[in-house]
KEKE-3310 file (N, C-alpha, C; in steps of 0.2 Angstrom, whole numbers, plus 5000, padded with zeros to 4 digits):
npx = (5023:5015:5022:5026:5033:5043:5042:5048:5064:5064:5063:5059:5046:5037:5020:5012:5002:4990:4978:4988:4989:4994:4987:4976:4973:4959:4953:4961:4966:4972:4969:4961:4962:4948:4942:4934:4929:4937:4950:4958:4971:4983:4990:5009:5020:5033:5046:5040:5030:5015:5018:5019:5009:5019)
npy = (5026:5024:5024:5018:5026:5025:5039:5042:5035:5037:5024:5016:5004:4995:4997:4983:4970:4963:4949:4955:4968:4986:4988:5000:5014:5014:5022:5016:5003:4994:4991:4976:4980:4976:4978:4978:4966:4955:4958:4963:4973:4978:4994:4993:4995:5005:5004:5006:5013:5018:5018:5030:5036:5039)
npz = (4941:4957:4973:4990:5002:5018:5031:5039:5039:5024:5016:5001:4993:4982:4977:4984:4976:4969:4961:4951:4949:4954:4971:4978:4989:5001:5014:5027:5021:5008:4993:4982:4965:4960:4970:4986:4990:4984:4989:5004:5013:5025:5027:5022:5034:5043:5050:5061:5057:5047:5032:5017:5001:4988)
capx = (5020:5017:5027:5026:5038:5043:5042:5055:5071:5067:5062:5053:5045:5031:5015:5007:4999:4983:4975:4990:4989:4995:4983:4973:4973:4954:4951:4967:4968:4976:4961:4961:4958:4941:4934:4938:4927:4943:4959:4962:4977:4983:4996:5013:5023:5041:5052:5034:5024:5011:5020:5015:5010:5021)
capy = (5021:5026:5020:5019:5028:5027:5043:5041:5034:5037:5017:5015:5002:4996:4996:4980:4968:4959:4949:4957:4974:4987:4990:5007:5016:5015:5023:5014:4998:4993:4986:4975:4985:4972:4980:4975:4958:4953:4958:4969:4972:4983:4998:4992:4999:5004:5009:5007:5020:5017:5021:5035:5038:5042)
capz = (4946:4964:4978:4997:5008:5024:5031:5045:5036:5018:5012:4998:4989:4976:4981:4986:4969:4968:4955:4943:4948:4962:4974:4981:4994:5002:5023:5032:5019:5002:4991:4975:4961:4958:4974:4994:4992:4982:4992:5008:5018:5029:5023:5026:5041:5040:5056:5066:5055:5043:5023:5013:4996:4983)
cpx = (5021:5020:5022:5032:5039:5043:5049:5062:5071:5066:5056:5053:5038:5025:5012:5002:4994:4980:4979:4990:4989:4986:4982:4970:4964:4953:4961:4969:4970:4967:4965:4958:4950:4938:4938:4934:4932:4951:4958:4965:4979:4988:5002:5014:5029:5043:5044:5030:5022:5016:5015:5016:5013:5020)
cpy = (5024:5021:5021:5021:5028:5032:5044:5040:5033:5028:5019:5006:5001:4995:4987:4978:4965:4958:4953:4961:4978:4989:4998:5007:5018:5016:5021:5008:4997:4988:4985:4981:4983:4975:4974:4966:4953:4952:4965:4968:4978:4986:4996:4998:4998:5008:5010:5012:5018:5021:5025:5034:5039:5045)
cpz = (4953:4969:4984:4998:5013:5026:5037:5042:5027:5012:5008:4995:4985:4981:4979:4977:4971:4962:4948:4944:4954:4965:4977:4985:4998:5011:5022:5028:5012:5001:4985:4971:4957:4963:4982:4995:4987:4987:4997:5012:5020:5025:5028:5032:5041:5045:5061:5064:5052:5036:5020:5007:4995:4977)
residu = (UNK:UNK:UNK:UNK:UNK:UNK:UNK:UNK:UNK:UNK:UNK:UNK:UNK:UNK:UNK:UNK:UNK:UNK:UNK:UNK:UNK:UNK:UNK:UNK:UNK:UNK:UNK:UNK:UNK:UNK:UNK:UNK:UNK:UNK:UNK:UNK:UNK:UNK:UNK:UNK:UNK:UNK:UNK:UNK:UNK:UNK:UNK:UNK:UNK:UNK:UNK:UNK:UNK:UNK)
# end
């Protein structure tokens, strides 16, 4: 299962659920996995940076 990373100090955690299920990564926003007229949100931010894939 992919995470998030911090890239600064090393935090991870899970990614972000909707509807039951994690969400993916679409531009700059976290989408349901039904599609963005369901659920979108920004990719968290850990230490004032945007979280990476894992």
């Amino acid at each position: 299962m992919e995470k998030l990373k911090c890239s600064k100090c090393g935090y991870e955690m899970d990614i972000p659920q909707h509807c039951g299920k994690p969400m993916h990564k679409e531009g700059d926003k976290l989408v349901c996995w039904m599609g963005s007229h369901c659920g979108v949100q920004p990719i968290p931010e850990h230490c004032g940076l945007q979280m990476n894939f894992i």
